[in-house]
C-alpha positions as CSV (number, residue, x, y, z in Angstrom):
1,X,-8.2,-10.4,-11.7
2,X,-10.0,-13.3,-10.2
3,X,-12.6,-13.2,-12.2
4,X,-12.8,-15.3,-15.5
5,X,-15.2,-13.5,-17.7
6,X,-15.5,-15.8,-20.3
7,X,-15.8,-18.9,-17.9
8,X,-18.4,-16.8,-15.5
9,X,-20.7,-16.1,-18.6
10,X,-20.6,-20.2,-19.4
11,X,-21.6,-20.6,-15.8
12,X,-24.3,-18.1,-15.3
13,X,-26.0,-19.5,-18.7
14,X,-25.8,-23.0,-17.4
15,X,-27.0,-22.0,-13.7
16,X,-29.8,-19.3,-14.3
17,X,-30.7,-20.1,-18.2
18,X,-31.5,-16.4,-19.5
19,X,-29.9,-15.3,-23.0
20,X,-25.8,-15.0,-23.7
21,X,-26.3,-11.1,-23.7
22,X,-27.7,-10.8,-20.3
23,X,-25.1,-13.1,-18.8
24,X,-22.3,-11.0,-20.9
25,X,-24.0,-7.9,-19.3
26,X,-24.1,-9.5,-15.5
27,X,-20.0,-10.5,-16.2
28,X,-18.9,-6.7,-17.3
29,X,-20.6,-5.7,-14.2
30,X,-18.7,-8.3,-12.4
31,X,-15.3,-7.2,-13.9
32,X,-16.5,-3.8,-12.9
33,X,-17.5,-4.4,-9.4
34,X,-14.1,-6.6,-9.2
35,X,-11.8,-3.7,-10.5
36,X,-13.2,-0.7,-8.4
37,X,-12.2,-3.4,-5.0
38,X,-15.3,-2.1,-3.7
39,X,-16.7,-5.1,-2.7
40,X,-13.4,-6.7,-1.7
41,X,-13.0,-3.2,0.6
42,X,-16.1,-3.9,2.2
43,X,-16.3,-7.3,2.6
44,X,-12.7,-8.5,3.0
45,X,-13.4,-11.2,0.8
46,X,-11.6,-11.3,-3.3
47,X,-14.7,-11.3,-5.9
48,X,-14.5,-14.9,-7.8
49,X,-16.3,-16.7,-10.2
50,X,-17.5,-18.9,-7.9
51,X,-18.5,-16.2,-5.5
52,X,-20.7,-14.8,-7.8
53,X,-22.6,-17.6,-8.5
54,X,-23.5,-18.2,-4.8
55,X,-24.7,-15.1,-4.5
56,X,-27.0,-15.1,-7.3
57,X,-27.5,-18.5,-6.0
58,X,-29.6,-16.7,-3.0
59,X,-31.6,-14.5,-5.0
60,X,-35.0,-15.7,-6.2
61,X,-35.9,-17.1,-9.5
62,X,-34.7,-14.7,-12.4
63,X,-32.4,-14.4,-15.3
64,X,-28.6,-13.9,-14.7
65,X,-29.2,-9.8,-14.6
66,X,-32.4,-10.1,-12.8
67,X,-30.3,-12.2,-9.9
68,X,-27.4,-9.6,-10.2
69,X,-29.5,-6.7,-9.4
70,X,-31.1,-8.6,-6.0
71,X,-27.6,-9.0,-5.4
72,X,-26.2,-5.5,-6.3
73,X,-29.7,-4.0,-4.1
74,X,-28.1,-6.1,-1.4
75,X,-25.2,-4.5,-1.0
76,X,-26.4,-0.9,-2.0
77,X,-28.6,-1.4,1.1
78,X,-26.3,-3.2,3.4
79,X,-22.8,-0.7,2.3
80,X,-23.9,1.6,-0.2
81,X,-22.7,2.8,-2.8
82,X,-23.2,-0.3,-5.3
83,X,-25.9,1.4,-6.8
84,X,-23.9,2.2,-10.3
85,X,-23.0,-1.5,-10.4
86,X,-26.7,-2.5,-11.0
87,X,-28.2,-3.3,-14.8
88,X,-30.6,-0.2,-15.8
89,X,-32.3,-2.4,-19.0
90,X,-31.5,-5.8,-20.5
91,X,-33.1,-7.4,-23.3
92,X,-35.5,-10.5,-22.3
């Protein structure tokens, strides 16, 4: 697995503030996304840490699951499909 849950949730604190639980929410998404090889199947590219990060990078101000879910509507537009990968309800 290329992704490094517990170093991604450090990251997305430190990046896009928000509270540990949303970024803990955002990184078993990630895992999620990462495991089904969705994304990797569509894009050709292996989802990392640091991929992540840019692409919540591009979404407008938000909390770690508020970025995720630009992202995840991103794709569910662009591929479909990545709709179950999105975050229903988070705590603020």
């Amino acid at each position: 697995m290329f992704i490094d849950p517990e170093r991604l949730e450090t990251r997305l604190c430190e990046e896009f503030g928000g509270t540990t639980d949303q970024a803990r929410v955002v990184v078993r998404q990630a895992v999620d996304l990462a495991d089904a090889g969705r994304y990797e199947g569509d894009i050709d590219t292996t989802l990392t840490n640091d991929l992540v990060i840019d692409e919540l990078s591009d979404a407008p101000d938000g909390t770690p699951a508020e970025r995720w879910n630009w992202w995840i509507g991103s794709l569910e537009l662009a591929y479909g499909g990545y709709e179950r990968f999105s975050i229903r309800t988070y705590p603020k």
